[in-house]
N, C-alpha and C positions, 0 to 999 in steps of 0.2 A: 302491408299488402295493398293497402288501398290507397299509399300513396305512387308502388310505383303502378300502379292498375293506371293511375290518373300519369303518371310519366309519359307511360308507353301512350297514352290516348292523347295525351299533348302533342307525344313527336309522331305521330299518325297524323294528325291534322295540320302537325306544321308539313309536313312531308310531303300531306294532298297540296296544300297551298302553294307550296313552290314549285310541284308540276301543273298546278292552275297555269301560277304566274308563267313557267314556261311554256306553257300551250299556248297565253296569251303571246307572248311574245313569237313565237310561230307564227302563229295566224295574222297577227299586227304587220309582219314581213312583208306579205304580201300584197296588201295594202299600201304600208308606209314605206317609200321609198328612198336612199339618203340622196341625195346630190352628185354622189361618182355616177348613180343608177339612173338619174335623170336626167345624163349628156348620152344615154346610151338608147334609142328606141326600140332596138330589140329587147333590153331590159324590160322597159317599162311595155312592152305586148305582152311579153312572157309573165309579169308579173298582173296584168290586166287576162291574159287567157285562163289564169292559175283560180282567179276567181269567176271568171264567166263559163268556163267548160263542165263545172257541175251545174250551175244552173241551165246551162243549154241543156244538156244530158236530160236533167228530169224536166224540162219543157217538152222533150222530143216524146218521152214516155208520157207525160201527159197526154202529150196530142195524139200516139200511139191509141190511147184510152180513149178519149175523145173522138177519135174514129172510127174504132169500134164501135162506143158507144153509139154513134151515128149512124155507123152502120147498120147495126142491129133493129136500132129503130127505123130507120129508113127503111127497110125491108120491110115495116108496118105499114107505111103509106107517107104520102106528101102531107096529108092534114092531121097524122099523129108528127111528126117535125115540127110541124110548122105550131102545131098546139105549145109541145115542150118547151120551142123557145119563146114563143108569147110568154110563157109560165114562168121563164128565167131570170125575163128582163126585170121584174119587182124585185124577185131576188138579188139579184146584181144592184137594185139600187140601194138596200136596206146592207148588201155589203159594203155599199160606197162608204155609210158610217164608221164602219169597222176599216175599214182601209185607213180613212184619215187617221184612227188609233196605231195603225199599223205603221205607217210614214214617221208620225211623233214620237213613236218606242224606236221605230229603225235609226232615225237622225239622232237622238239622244243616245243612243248604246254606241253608233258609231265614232260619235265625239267625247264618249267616255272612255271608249276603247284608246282611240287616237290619242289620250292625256293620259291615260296609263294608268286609267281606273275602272278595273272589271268590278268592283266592288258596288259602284254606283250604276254600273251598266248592267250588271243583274237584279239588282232591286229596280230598276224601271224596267228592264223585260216580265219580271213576274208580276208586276205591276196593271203592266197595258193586259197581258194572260187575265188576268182576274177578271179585272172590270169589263176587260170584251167578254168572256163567258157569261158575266152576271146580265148583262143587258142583251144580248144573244136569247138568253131563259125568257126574257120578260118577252122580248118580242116573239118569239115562236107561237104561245098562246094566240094571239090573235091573226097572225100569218095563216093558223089552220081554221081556222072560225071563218073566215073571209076569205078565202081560197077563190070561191065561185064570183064573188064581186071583183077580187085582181085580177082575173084571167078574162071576165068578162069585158074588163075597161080595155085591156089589149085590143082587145077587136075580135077573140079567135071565136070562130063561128062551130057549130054542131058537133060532128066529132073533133074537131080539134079544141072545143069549148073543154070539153069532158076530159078527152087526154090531159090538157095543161092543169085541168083542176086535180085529177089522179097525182100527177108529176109532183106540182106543188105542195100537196100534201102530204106525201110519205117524202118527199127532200126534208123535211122543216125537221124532222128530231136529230138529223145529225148537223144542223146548222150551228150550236155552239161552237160543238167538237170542230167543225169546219176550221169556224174563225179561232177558237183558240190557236188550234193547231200550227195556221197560217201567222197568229203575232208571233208562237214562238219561233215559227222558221225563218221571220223577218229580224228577230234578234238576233240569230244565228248566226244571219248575212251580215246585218252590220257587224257584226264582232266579225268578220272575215271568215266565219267559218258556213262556206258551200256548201261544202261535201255532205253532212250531215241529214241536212233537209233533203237532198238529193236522193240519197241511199232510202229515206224512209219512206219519203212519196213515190218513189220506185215501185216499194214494196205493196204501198197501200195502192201504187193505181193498177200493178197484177192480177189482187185482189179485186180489186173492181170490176175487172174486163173477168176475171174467175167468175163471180159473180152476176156481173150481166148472161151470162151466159146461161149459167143457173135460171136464174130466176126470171129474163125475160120471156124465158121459150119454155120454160118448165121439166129441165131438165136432171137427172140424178133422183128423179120420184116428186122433186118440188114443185107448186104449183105452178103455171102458168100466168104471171103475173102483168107483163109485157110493160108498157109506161112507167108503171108502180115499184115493177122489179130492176127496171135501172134506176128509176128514185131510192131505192132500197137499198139496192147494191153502193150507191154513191155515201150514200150515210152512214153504212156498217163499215164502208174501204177508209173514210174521212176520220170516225172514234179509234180506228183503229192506228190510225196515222197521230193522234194526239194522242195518246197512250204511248205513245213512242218518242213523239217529241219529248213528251214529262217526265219520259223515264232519261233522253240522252241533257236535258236540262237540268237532270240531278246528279250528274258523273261529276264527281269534285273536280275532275283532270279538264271538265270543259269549259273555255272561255264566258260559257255567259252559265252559271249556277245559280239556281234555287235551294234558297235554305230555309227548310221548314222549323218553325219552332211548336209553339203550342195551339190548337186548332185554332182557336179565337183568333191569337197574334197573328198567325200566317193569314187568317181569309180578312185581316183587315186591311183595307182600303187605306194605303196610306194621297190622300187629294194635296200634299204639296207636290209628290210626282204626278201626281193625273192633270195637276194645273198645265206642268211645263210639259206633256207629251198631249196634251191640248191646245197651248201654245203654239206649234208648231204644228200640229197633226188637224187642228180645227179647220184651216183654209183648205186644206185636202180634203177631211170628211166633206165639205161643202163642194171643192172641185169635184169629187166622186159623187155625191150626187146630183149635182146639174147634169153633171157626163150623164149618170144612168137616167136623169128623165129626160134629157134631150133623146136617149138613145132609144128611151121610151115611147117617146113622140115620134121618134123616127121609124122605127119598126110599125106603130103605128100607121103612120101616113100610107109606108109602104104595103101596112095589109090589105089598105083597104082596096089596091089592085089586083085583088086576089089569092085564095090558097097556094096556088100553083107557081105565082108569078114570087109569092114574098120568100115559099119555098127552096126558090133558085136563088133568091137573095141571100136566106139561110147558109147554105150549101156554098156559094161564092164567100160568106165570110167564114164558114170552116176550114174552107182551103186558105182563106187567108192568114188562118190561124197556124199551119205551117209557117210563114216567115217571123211569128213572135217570137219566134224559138231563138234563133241569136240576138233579138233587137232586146228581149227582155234579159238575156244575158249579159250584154254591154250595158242594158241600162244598168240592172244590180250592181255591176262591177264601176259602170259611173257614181252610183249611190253611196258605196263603201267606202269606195277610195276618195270621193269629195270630203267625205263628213269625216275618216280620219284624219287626214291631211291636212283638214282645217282644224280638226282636236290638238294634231301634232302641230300646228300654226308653221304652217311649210303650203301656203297658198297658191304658189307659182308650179309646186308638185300636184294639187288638186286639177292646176286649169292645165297642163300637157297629159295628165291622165285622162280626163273629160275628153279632150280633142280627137285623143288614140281612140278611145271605145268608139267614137261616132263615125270615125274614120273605118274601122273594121266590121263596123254595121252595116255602115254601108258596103264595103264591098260584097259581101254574103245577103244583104236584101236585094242588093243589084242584083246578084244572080237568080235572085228567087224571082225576081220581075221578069226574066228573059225566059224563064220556063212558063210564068203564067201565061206569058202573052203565045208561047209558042204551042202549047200543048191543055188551052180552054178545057178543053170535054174531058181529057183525063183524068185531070185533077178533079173535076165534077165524080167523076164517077167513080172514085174511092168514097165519094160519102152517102149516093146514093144510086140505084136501078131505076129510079122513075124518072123515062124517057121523054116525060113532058117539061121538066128545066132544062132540058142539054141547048136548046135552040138560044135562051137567056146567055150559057156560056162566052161565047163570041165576045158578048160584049162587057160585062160585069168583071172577067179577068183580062182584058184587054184595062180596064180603069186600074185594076188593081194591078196590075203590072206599072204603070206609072207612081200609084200610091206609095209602092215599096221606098223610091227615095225619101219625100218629104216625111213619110211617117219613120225612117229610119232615125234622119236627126231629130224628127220633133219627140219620137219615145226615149233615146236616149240623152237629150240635152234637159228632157224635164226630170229624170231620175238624176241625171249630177247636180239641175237646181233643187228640189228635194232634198238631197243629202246634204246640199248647204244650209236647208233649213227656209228657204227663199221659196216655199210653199203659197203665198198669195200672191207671186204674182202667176204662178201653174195656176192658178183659179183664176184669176183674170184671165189668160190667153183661153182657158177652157169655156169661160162664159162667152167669150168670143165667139170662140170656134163653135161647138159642138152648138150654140142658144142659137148665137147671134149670126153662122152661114150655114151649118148643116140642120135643123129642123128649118130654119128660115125658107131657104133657096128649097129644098126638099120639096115642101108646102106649095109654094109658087110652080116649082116644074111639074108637078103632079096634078096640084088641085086647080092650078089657073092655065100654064100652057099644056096640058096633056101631056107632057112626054114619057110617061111612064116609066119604068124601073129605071133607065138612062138617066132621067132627072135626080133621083137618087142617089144613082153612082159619081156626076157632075159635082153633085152636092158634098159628096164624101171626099172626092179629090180637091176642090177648092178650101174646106175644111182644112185640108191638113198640111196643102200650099201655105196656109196663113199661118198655121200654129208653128210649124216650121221656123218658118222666117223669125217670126217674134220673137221665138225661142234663142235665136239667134243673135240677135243684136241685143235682148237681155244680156248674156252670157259676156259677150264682148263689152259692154259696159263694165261692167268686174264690179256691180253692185251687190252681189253676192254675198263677194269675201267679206263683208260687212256687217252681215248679221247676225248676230248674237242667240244664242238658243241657251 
């Protein structure tokens, strides 16, 4: 009995396996393209839209979220905004860490995918999962302890002092769950599968906007929490969203599986994979956080021109935050398709996929530049009622209407270097760009020729003029295809 007990359990597991295998191979499709497919460039859209149309989808519902969430808050005041994002930007930098884990699990799953090994591409997804959780745990203790000295080094003055430190605090417990959450849906992608992450951050950011609603206003009997309660809400929508990932990361039919053994086994750390998605991912975590304290610096400079004026700064990059929506789609879809293409060693299939993504970025941020420039105050006034930024409008989406092209190819040519693994020299262009002309030139238009907010926005376009370019003539050099991960 108990040997065919073990029969049937054998042909049960070969049977998940070769619907693994065939899922893999699905999802690889999309991705990997043969040769007949890459004389055809409606092919290769169709098979480049196949993987950017879920991640656009749950961009747009993010930002949906995010708008709300803006919303809701903005209906508090300019110096409750203006606090929250003072409060975010630390945040942002301590996930710049987790980012560069997140890049060196995406680039190694993608090029294990691409060679036609889900076996090694799931043991470093579950990999990078752990170790960002575990170091996630260690930092939050102190995140909440020093709340009032982060928020205060911002610059945010009285009640937006107190907002940002409320904010900051109650965000911090669902911060592992966050980043876990996020490496595994970064595994996801490289192994070509979109759709997935899509569907569950859907779910988790309904949730969220359910929630703010709750708990910012005090609604259904619950308190009235306001700052605290979209902190709240963001943390409960986030656990909830990795509880989901770890459940669809253990369907044997999915491309990237985690297989648990004995408790011990499972939560150990294996450091020859954490070497090689450090390898890779360490010049990122590093480009992530120069990015986030230049961006730190920057917000900075520009607070210190006032609540009102940094507020309209705020609110111009929320709206800006509508056109990430396809440029982070083509990037992903640049990311996937470089790092398998180089797994499958079909490099000449990576560099026409590359060119397509940046090409259809652009035409969709193009467009988003001819709306900002045409209709300033409207787009304002989805994120906020206070009639004291709308005058800022004019000219902050007037920049950001020109921004749209260069940030178009400079976001999507640095996700297909990324996928190649070609991570230090994205740190180099970023130390450039974000150190070495936008906190720079910021600095000088603000605090030496007065030009106020203008000087800033100058700053951000000449920034990304350059990163652009660089980005550019990297790529054409074909030093890439060269690097070994």
């Amino acid at each position: 009995m108990g040997t065919l007990n073990d029969m049937e359990g054998a042909s049960t597991q070969m049977a998940d396996k070769e619907k693994a295998v065939a899922g893999s191979d699905e999802l690889r499709s999309k991705a990997i393209l043969s040769p007949e497919d890459m004389e055809s460039s409606s092919k290769v859209r169709k098979a480049i839209l196949m993987l950017a149309w879920p991640v656009i989808i749950e961009q747009i519902l993010s930002l949906l979220t995010q708008i709300v969430d803006s919303a809701m808050l903005g209906r508090l005041g300019a110096e409750v905004v203006a606090g929250v994002s003072l409060s975010f930007h630390p945040v942002m930098l301590v996930m710049g860490i987790f980012g560069g884990i997140a890049v060196g699990n995406t680039v190694l799953v993608a090029r294990s995918i691409g060679a036609g090994d889900s076996e090694t591409a799931s043991k470093v997804a579950f990999q990078s999962m752990l170790f960002s959780m575990i170091l996630a745990i260690i930092l939050v203790i102190p995140g909440w302890i020093f709340a009032p000295n982060i928020v205060s080094i911002m610059g945010a003055e009285t009640e937006a002092l107190s907002s940002g430190i409320t904010y900051l605090r109650w965000i911090m417990p669902g911060a592992p769950f966050m980043l876990a959450s996020s490496v595994i849906a970064g595994s996801l992608r490289g192994a070509g599968d979109t759709q997935t992450p899509m569907y569950i951050n859907a779910v988790a950011n309904i949730l969220n906007v359910f929630l703010n609603w709750i708990l910012i206003w005090g609604h259904l009997g619950a308190p009235r929490m306001e700052e605290a309660g979209a902190a709240l809400a963001t943390s409960i929508s986030r656990f909830v969203a990795f509880i989901a990932m770890l459940y669809a990361a253990n369907n044997p039919r999915s491309v990237i599986h985690f297989e648990w053994k004995g408790f011990k086994e499972t939560l150990k750390l294996d450091f020859s994979i954490i070497r090689r998605v450090f390898a890779i991912g360490l010049p990122a975590a590093i480009e992530r956080v120069v990015t986030s304290v230049a961006s730190m610096m920057y917000a900075r400079t520009v607070a210190s021109l006032g609540m009102v004026a940094y507020a309209a700064h705020v609110v111009s990059l929320n709206a800006e935050s509508i056109s990430y929506m396809p440029a982070f789609g083509f990037s992903t879809a640049a990311s996937t398709m470089v790092g398998q293409n180089l797994g499958a060693e079909q490099p000449h299939a990576a560099q026409i996929t590359a060119i397509e993504c940046v090409k259809m970025a652009l035409i969709v941020m193009g467009f988003m530049g001819l709306m900002f420039a045409c209709f300033p105050v409207s787009f304002m006034k989805i994120f906020t009622d206070d009639a004291r930024v709308y005058p800022y409008a004019y000219m902050t989406m007037r920049f950001l209407a020109y921004i749209q092209i260069p940030e178009a190819i400079g976001f999507v040519m640095s996700g297909a270097l990324r996928g190649a693994g070609d991570t230090r020299f994205t740190l180099f262009v970023s130390l450039i760009g974000a150190c070495g002309i936008r906190v720079c030139l910021t600095l000088i238009f603000i605090n030496v020729m007065g030009m106020g907010l203008e000087g800033a926005w100058i700053a951000m376009a000449v920034d990304w003029t350059v990163r652009s370019t660089l980005m550019v003539l990297r790529w054409r050099s074909g030093k890439w295809k060269e690097i070994r991960v």
